[in-house]
N, CA, C and O atoms as a printed pandas DataFrame, in Angstrom:
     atom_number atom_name residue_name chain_id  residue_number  x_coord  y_coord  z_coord
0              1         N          UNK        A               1  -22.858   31.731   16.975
1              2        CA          UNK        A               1  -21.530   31.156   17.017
2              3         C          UNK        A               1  -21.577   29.731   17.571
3              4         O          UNK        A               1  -21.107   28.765   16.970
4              5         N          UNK        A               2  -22.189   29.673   18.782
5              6        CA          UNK        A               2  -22.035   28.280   19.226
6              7         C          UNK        A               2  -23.032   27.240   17.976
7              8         O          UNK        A               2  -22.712   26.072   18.197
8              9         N          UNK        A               3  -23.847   27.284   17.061
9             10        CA          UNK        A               3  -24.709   26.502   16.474
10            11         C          UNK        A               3  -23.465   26.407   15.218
11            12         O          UNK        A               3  -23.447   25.413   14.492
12            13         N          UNK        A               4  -22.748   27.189   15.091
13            14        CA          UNK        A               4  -21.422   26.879   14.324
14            15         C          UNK        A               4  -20.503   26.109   14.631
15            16         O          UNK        A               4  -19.787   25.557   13.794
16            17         N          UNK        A               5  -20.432   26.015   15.459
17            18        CA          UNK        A               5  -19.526   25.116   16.425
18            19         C          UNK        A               5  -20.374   23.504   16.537
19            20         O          UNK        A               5  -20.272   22.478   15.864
20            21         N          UNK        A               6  -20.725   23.659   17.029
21            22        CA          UNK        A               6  -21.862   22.434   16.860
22            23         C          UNK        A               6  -21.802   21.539   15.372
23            24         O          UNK        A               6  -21.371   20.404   15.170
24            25         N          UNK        A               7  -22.404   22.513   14.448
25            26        CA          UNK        A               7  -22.040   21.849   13.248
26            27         C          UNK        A               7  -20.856   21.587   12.790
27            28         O          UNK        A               7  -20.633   20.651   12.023
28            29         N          UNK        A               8  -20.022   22.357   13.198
29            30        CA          UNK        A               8  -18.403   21.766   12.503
30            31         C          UNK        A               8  -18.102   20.417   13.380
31            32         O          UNK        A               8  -17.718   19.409   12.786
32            33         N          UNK        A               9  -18.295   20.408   14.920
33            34        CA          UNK        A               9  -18.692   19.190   15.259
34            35         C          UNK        A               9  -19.221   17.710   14.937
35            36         O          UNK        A               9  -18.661   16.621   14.808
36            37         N          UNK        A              10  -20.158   18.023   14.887
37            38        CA          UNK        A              10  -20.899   17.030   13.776
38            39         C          UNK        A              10  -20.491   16.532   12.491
39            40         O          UNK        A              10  -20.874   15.541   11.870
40            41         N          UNK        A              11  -19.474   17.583   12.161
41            42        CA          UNK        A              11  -19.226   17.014   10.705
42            43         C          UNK        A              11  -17.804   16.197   10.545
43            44         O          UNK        A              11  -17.384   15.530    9.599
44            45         N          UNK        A              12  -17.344   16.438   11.559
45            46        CA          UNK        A              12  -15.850   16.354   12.326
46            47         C          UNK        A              12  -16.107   14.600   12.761
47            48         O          UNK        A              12  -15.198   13.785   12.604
48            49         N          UNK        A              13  -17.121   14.310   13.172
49            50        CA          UNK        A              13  -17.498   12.995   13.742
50            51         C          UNK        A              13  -17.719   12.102   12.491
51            52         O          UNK        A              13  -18.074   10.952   12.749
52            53         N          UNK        A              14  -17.572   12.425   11.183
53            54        CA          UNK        A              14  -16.923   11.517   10.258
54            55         C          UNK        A              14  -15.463   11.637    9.688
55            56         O          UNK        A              14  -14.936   11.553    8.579
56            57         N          UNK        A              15  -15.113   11.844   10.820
57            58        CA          UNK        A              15  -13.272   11.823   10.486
58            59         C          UNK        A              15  -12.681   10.708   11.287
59            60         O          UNK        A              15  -13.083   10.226   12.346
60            61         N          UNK        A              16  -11.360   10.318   10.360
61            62        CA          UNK        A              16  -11.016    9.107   11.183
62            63         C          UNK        A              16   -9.331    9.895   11.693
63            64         O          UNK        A              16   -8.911   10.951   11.219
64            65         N          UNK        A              17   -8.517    8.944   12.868
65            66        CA          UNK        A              17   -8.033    9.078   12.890
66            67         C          UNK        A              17   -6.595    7.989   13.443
67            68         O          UNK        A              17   -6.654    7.570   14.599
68            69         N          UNK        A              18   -5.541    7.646   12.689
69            70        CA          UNK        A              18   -4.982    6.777   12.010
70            71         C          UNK        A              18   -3.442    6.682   12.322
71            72         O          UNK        A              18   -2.792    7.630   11.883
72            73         N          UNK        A              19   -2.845    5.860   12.896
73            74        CA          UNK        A              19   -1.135    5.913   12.749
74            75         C          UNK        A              19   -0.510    7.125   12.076
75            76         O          UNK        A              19   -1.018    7.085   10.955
76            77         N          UNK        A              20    0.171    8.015   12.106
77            78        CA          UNK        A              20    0.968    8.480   10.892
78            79         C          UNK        A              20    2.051    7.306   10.312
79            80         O          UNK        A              20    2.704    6.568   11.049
80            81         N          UNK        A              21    2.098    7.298    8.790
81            82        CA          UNK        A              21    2.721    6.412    8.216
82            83         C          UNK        A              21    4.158    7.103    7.763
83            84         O          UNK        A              21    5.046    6.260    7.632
84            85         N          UNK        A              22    4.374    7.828    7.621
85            86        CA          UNK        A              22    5.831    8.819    7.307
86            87         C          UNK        A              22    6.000    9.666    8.184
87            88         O          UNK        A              22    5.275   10.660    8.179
88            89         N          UNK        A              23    6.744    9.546    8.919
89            90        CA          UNK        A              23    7.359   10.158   10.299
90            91         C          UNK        A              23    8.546   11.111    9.897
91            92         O          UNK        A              23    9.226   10.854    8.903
92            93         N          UNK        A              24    8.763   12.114   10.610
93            94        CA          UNK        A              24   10.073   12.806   10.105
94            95         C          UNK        A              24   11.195   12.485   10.742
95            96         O          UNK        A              24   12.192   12.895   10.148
96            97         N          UNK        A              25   11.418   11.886   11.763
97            98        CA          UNK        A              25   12.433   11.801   12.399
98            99         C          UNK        A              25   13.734   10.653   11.535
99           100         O          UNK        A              25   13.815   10.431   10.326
100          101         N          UNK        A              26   14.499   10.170   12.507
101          102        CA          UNK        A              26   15.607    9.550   12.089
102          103         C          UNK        A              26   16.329    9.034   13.472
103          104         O          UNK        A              26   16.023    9.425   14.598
104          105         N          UNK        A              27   17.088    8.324   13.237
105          106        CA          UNK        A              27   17.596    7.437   14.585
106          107         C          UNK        A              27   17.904    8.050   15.756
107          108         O          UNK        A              27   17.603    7.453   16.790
108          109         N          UNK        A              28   18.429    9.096   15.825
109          110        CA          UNK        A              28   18.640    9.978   16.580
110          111         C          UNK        A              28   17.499   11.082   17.125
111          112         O          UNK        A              28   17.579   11.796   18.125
112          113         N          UNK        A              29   16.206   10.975   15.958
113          114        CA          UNK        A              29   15.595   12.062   16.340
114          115         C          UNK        A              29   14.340   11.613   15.835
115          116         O          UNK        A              29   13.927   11.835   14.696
116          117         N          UNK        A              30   13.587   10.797   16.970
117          118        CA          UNK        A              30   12.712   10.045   17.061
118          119         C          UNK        A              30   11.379   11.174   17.270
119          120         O          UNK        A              30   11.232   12.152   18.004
120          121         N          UNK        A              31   10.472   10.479   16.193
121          122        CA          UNK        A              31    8.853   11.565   16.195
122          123         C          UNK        A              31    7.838   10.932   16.276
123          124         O          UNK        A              31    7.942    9.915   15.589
124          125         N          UNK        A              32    6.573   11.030   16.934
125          126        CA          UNK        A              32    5.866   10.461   17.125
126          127         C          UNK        A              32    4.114   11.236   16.518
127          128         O          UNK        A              32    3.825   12.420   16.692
128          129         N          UNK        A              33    3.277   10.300   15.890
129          130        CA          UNK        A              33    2.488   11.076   15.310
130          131         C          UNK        A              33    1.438   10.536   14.481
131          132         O          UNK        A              33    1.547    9.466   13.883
132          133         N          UNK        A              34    0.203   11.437   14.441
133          134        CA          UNK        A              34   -0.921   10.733   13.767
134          135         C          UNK        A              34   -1.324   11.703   12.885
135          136         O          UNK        A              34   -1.091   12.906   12.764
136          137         N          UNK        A              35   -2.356   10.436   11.968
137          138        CA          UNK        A              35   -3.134   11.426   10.680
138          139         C          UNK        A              35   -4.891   11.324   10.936
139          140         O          UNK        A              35   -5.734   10.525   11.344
140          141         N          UNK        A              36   -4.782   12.662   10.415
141          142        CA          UNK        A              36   -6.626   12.862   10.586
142          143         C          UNK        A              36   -6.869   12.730    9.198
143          144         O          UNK        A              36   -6.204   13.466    8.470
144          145         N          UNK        A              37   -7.794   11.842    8.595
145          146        CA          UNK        A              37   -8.539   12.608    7.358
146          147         C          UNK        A              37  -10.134   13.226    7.511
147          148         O          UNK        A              37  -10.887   12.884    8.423
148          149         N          UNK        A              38  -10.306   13.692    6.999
149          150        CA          UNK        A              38  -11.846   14.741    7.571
150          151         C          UNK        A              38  -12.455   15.311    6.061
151          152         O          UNK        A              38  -11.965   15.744    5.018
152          153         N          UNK        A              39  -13.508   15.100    6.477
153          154        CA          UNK        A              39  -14.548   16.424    5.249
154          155         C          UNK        A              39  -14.757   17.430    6.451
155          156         O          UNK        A              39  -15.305   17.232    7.535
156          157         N          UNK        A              40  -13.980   18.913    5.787
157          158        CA          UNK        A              40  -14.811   19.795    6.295
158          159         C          UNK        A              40  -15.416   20.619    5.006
159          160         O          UNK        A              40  -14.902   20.579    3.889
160          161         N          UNK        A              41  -16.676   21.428    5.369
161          162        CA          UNK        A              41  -17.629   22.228    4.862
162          163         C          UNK        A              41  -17.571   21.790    3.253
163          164         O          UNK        A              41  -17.401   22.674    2.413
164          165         N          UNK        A              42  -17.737   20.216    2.804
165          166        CA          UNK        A              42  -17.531   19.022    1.974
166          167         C          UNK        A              42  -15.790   19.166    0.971
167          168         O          UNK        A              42  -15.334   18.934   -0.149
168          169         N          UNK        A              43  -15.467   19.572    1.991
169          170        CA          UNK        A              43  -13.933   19.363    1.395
170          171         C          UNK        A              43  -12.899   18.335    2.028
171          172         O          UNK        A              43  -12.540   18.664    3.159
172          173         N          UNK        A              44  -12.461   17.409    1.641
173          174        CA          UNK        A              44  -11.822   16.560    2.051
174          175         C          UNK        A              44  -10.196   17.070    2.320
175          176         O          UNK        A              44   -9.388   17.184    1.398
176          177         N          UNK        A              45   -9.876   17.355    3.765
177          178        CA          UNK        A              45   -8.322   17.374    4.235
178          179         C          UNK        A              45   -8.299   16.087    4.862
179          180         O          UNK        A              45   -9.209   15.449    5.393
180          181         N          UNK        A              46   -6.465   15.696    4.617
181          182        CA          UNK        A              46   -5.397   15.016    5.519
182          183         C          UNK        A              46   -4.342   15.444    6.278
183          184         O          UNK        A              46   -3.251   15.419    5.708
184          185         N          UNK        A              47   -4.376   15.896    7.598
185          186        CA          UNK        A              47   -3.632   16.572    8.392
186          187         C          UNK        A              47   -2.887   15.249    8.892
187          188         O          UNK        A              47   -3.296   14.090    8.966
188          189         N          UNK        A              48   -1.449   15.914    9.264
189          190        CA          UNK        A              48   -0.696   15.081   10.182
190          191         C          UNK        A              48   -0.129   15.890   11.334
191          192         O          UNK        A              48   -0.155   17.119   11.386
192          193         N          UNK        A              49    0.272   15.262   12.047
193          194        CA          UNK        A              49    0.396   16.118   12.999
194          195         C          UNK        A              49    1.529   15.232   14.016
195          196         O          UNK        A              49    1.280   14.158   14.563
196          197         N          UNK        A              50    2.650   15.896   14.087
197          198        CA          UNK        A              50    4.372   15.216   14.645
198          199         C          UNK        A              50    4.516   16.064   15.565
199          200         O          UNK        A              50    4.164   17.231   15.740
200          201         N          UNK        A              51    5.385   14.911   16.419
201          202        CA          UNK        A              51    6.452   15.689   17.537
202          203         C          UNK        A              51    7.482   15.218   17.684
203          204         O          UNK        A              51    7.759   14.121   17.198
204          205         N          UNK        A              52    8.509   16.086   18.554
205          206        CA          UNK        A              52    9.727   15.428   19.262
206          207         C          UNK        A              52   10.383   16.283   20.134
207          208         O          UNK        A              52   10.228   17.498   20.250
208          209         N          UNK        A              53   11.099   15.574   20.712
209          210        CA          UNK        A              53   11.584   16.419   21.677
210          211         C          UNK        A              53   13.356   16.705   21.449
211          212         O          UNK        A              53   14.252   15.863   21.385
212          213         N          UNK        A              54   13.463   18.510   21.342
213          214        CA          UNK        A              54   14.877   18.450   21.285
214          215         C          UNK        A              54   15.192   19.300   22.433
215          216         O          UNK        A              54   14.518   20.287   22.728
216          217         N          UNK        A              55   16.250   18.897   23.092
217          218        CA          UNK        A              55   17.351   19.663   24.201
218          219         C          UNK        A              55   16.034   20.155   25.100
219          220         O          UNK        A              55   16.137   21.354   25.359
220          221         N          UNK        A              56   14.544   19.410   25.770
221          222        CA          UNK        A              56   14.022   20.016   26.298
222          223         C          UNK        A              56   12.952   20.400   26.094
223          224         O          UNK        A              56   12.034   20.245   26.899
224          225         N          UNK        A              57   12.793   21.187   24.588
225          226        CA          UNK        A              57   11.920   21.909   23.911
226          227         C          UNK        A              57   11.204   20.722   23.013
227          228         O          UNK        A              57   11.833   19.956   22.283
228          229         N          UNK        A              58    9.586   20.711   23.227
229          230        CA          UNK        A              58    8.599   20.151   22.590
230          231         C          UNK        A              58    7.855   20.477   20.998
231          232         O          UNK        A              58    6.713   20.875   20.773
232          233         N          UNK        A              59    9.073   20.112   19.924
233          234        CA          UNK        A              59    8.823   20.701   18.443
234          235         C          UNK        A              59    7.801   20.331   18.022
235          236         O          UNK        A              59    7.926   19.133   18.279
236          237         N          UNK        A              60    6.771   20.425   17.520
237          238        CA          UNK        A              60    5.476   20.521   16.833
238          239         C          UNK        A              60    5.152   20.618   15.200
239          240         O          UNK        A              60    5.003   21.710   14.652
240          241         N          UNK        A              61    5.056   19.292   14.453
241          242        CA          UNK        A              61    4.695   19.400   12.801
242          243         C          UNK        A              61    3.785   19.498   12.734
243          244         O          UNK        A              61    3.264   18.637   13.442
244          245         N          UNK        A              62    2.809   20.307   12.090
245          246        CA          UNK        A              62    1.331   19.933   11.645
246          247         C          UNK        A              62    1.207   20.272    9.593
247          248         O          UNK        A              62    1.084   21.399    9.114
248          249         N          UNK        A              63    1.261   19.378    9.027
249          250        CA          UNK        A              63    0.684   19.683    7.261
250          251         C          UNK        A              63   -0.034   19.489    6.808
251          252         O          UNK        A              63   -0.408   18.803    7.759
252          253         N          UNK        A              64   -0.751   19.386    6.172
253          254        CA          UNK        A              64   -2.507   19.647    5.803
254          255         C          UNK        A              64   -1.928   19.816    4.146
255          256         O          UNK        A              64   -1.113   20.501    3.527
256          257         N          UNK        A              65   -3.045   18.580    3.854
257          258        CA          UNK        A              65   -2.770   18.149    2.120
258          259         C          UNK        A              65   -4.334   17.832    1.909
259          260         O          UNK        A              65   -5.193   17.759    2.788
260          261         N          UNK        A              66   -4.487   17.662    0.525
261          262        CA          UNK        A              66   -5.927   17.524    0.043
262          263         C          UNK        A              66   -5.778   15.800   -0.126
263          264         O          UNK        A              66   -6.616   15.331   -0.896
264          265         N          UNK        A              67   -5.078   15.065    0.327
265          266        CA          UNK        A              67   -5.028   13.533   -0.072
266          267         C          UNK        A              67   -3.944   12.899    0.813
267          268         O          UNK        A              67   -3.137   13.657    1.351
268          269         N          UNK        A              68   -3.881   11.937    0.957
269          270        CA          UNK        A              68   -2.739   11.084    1.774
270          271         C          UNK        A              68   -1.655   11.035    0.670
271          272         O          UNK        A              68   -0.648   10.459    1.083
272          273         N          UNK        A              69   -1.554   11.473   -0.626
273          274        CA          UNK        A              69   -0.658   10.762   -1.354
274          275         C          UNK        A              69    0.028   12.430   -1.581
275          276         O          UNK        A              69    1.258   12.461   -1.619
276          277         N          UNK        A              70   -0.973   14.266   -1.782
277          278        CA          UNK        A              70   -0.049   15.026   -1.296
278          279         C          UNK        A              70    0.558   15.541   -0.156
279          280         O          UNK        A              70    1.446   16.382   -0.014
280          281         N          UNK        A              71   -0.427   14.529    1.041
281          282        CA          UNK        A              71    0.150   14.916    2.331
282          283         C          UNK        A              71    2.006   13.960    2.866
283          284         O          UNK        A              71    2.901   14.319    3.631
284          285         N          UNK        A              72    1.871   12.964    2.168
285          286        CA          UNK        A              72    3.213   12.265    2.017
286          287         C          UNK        A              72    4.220   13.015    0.806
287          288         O          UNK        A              72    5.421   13.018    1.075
288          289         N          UNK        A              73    3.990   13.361    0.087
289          290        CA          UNK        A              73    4.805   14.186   -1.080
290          291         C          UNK        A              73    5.413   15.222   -0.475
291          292         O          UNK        A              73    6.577   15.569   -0.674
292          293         N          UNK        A              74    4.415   15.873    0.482
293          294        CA          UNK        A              74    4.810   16.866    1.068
294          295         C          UNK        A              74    5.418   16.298    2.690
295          296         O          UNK        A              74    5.586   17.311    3.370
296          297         N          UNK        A              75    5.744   15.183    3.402
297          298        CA          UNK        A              75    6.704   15.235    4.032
298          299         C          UNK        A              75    7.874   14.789    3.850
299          300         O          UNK        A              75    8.851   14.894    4.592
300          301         N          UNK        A              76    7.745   14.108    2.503
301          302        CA          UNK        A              76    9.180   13.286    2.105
302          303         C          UNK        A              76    9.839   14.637    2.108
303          304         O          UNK        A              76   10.768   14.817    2.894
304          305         N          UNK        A              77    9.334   15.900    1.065
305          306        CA          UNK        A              77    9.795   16.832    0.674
306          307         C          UNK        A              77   10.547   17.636    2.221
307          308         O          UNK        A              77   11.738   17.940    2.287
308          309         N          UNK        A              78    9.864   17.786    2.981
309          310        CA          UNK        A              78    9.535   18.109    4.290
310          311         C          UNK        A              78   11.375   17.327    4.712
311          312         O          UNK        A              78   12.478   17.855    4.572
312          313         N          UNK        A              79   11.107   16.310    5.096
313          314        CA          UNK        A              79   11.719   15.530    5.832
314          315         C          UNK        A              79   13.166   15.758    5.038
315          316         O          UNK        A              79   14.101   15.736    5.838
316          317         N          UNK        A              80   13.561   15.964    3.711
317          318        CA          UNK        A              80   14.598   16.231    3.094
318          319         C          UNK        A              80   15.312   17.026    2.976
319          320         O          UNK        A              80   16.472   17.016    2.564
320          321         N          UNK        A              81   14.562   17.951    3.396
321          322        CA          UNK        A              81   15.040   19.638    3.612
322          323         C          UNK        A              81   15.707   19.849    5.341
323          324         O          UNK        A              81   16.688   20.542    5.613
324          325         N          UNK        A              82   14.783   18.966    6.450
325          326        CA          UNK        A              82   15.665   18.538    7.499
326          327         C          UNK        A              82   17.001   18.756    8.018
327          328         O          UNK        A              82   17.519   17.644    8.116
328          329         N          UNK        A              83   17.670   19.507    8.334
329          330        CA          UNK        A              83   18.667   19.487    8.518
330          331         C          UNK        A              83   19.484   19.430   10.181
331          332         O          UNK        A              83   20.073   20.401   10.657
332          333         N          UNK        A              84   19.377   18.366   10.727
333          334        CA          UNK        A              84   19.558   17.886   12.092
334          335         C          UNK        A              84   21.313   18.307   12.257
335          336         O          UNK        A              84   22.148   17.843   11.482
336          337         N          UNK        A              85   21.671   19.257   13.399
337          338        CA          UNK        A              85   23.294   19.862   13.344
338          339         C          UNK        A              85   23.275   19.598   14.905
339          340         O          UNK        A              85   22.179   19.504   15.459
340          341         N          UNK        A              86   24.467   19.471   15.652
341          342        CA          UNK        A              86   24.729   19.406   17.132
342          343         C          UNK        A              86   24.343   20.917   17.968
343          344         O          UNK        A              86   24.525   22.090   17.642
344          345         N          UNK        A              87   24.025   20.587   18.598
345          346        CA          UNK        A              87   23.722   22.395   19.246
346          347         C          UNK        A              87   24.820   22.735   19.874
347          348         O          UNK        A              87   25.596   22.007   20.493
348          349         N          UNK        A              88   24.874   24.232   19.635
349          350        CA          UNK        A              88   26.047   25.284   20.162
350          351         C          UNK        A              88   26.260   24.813   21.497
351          352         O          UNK        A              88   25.736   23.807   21.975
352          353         N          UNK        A              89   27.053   25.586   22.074
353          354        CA          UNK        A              89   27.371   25.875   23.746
354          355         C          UNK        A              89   26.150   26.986   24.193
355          356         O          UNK        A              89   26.091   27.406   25.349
């Protein structure tokens, strides 16, 4: 197990990691966040990975696309479906 670890390591150390360029938030609901691209086990992912903070609670995005161009497809999509409402009492 650990010589597994090791190597995913190693392979991990040609990944970069980069601004996120499409954020989900909106004026009110500010996100902060970066992109990994990586080969693992010779497959190329683009993870992003968002936050923000609502009423307290620390919300957490993470999406994982085979390219920067379906990892953005998929937050526009993401980000549209969004639906930001005032919280109850």
């Amino acid at each position: 197990m650990i010589h597994k670890l090791r190597d995913t390591q190693l392979r991990l150390r040609k990944s970069s990691v980069s601004e996120e360029p499409f954020l989900l938030g909106n004026a009110t609901h500010p996100f902060a966040g970066f992109r990994v691209t990586a080969a693992i086990h010779g497959r190329q992912i683009v993870q992003s990975s968002q936050l923000t903070l609502v009423h307290g609670f620390l919300m957490s995005f993470t999406i994982t696309g085979d390219s920067d161009q379906d990892l953005s497809e998929a937050l526009r999509s993401l980000q549209a479906s969004l639906a930001w409402t005032a919280a109850g009492p």
